[in-house]
C-alpha positions as CSV (number, residue, x, y, z in Angstrom):
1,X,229.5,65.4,130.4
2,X,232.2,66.8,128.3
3,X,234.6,69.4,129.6
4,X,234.5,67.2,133.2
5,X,237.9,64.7,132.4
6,X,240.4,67.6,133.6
7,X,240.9,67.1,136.5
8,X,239.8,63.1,137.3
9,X,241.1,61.4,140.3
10,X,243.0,58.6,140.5
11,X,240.1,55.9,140.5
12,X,240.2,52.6,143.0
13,X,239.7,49.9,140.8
14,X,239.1,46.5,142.6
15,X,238.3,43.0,141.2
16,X,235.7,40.7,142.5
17,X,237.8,37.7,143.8
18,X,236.3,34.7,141.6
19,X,237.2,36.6,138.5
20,X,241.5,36.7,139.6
21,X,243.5,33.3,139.0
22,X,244.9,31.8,142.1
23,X,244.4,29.3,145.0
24,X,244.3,31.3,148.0
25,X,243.6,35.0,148.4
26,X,247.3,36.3,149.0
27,X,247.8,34.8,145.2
28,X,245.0,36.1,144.0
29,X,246.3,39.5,145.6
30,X,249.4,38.8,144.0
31,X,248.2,38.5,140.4
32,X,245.6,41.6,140.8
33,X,248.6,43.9,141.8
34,X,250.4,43.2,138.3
35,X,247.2,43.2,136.6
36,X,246.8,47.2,138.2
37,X,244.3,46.4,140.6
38,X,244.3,48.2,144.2
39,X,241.8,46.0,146.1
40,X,239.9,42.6,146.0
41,X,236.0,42.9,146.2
42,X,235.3,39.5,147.9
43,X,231.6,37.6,146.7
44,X,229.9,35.3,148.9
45,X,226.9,33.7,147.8
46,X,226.7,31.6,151.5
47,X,226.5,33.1,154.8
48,X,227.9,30.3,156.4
49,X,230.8,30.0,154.2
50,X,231.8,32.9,154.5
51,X,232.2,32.8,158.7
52,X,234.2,29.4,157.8
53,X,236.3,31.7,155.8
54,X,236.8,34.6,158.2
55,X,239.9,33.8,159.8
56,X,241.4,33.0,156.7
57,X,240.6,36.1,155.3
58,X,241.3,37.7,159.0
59,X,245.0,36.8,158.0
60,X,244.9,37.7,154.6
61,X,244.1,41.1,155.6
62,X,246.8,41.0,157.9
63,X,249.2,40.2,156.0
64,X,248.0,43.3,153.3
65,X,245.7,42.3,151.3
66,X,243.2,44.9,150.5
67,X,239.8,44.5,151.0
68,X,237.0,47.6,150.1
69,X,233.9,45.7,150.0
70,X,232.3,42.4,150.4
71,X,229.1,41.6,148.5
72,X,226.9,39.3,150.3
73,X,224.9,37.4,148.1
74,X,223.2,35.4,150.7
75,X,222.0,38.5,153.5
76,X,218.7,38.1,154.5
77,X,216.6,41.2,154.2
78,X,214.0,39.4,155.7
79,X,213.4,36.8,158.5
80,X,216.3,35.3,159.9
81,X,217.5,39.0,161.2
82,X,220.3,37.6,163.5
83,X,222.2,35.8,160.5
84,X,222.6,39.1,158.7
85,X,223.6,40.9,161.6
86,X,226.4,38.3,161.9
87,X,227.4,38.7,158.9
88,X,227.9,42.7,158.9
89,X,230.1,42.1,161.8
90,X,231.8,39.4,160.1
91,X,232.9,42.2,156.9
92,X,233.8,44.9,159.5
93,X,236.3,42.2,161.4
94,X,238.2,41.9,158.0
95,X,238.4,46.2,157.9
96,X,236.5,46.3,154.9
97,X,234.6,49.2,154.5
98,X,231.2,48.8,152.9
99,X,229.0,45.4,152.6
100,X,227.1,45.2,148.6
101,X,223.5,44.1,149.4
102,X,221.8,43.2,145.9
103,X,218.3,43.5,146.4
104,X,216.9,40.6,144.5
105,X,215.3,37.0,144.7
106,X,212.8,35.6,147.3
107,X,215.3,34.4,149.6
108,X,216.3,38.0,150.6
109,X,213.2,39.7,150.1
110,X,209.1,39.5,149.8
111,X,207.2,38.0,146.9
112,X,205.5,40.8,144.6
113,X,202.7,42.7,147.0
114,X,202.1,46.4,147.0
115,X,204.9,48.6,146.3
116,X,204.2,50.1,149.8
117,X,204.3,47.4,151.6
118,X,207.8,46.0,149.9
119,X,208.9,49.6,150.8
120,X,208.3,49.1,154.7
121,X,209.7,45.6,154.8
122,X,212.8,46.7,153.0
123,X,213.0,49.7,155.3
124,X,212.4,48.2,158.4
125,X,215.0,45.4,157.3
126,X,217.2,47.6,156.1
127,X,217.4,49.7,159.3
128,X,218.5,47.0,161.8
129,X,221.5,46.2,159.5
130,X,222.7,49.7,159.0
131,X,221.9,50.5,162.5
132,X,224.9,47.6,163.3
133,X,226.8,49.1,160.9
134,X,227.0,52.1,161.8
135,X,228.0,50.4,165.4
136,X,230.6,48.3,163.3
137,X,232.2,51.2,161.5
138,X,230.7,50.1,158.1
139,X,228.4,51.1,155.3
140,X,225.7,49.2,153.7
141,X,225.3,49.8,150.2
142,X,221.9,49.2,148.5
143,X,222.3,47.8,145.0
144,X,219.4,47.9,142.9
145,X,219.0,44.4,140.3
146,X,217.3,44.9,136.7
147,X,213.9,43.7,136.3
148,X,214.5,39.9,135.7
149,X,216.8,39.5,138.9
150,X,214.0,41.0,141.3
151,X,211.0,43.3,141.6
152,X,211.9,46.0,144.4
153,X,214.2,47.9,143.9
154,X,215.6,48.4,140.0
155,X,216.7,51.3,139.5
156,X,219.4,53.9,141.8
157,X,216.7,56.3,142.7
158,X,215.1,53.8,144.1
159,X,217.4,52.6,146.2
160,X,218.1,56.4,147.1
161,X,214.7,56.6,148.4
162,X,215.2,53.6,150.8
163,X,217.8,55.0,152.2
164,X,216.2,57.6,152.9
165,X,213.3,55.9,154.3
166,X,216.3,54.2,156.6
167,X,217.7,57.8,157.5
168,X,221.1,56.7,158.8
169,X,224.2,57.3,156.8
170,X,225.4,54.4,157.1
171,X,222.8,53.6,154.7
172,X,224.0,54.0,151.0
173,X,223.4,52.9,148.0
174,X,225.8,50.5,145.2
175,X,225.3,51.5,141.7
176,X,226.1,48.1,139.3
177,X,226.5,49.5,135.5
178,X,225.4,45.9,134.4
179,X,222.0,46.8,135.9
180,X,221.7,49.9,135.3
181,X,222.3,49.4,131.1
182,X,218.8,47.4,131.5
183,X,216.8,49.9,133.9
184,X,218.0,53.4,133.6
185,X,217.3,55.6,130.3
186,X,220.0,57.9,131.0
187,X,223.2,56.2,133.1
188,X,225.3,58.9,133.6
189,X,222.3,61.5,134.7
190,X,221.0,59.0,137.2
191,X,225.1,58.6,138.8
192,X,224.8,62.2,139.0
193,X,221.6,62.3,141.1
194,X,222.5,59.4,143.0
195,X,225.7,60.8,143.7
196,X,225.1,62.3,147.6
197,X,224.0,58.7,148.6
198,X,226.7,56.3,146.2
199,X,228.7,54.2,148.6
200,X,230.0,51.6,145.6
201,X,230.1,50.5,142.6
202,X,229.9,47.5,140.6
203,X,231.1,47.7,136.7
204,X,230.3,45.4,134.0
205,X,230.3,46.4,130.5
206,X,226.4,45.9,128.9
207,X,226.9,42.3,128.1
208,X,227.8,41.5,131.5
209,X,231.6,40.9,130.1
210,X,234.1,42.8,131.3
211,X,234.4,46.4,130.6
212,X,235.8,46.8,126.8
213,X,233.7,43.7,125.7
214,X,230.3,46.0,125.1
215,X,229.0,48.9,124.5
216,X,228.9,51.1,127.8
217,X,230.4,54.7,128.1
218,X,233.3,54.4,130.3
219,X,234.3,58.1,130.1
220,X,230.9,59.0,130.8
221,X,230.5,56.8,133.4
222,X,233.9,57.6,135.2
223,X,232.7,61.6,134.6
224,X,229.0,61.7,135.9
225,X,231.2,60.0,139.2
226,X,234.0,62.9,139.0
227,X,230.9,65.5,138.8
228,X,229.1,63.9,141.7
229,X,232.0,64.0,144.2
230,X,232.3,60.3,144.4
231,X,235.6,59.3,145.9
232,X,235.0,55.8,146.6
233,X,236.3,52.5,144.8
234,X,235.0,50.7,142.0
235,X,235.2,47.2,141.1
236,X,235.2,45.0,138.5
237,X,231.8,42.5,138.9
238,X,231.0,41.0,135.8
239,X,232.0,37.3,133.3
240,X,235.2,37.4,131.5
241,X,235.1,37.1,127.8
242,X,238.6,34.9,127.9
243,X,241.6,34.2,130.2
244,X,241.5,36.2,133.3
245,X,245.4,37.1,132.4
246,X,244.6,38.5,129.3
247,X,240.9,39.9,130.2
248,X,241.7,41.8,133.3
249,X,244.5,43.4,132.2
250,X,243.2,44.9,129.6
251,X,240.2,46.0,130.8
252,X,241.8,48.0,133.5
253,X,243.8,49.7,131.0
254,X,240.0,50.6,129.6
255,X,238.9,51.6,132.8
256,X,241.9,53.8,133.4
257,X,241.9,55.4,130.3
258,X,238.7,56.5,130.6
259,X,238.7,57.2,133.9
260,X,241.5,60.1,132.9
């Protein structure tokens, strides 16, 4: 990947919301502006919460807090099809442009069967979300879990192929560098060939800390992205390995310096 940091853009860099110090979103916001973040990633591990939430965050939004992606920990991929369609409707009344979708544990998808027959549940599943967002002006992104977190889809070509099994573009996939330092042999390389269907990504460095606290490439990473033609943001998704005022911070600066 060297001779590719000349010309780098300006990277997004957003900050999953349980990781900034603050009592309400606007001064969470507050504190990831000085810390030289340009968005919040919100996480929500319950459906239901997060609809109690909405008009909160309705405001919030309002008011100018930027928000590029929601993950939603709790989406059913299967059964249940109506709650996740809520819920994509839910992200694209805050204006948030794509919804995170890890693939893993048996809430959200099958217990181990064929590989072909996860593949056509997933699909299927798949397809009625992104068909209603598409409607809602949003984009699911795919994000494939390592091996301990769940069994379908692990690694980015993976999740590439469902996508195209789903064959709408609102279907993309969310690359998480956490995940991928346990599944993929060569990082940067699968980036590259997952670039045409990247919609987000996740960053953590390889001991789940925040990046600067492991062992990850950054200026590879931020690279194989350049060389794809990824434009999109990137967000911070991992544990902190002290303070939040010290840790995030810094590992901006890390991101940003690498990112050229």
């Amino acid at each position: 990947m060297t001779g590719l940091m000349s010309a780098m853009p300006q990277w997004k860099i957003a900050c999953q919301e349980q990781l900034l110090p603050g009592a309400s979103i606007e001064q969470k916001w507050e504190f990831a502006q000085s810390a030289g973040f340009d968005g919040i990633e919100l996480l929500l591990r319950n459906g239901e919460a997060f609809e109690a939430r909405l008009g909160v965050l309705e405001r919030a939004a309002g008011r100018g807090v930027v928000l590029p992606a929601v993950r939603l920990d709790a989406l059913p991929l299967v059964g249940d099809p109506g709650r996740g369609l809520r819920q994509v409707s839910s992200v694209a009344a805050l204006g948030a442009p794509a919804v995170v979708v890890p693939v893993s544990g048996t809430r959200r998808v099958p217990l181990p069967r064929s590989s072909t027959a996860d593949h056509d549940t997933l699909s299927d599943a798949l397809r009625r979300l992104a068909e209603r967002a598409a409607r809602e002006g949003v984009t699911l992104c795919v994000q494939p879990v390592n091996r301990y977190e769940g069994h379908a889809v692990n690694t980015l070509d993976q999740a590439a192929q469902l996508c195209r099994a789903v064959g709408l573009p609102s279907a993309r996939v969310a690359a998480a560098t956490f995940h991928m330092n346990i599944e993929e042999a060569d990082p940067a390389g699968a980036l590259l060939a997952a670039g045409p269907w990247l919609g987000h990504v996740e960053l953590a460095d390889s001991t789940g800390l925040e990046p600067g606290a492991g062992h990850v490439d950054w200026s590879s990473v931020f690279a194989a992205l350049d060389a794809a033609g990824y434009q999109g943001w990137v967000s911070l998704a991992c544990r902190l390995s002290g303070p939040a005022r010290t840790c995030l911070p810094a590992a901006v600066s890390v991101l940003r310096q690498a990112g050229g």
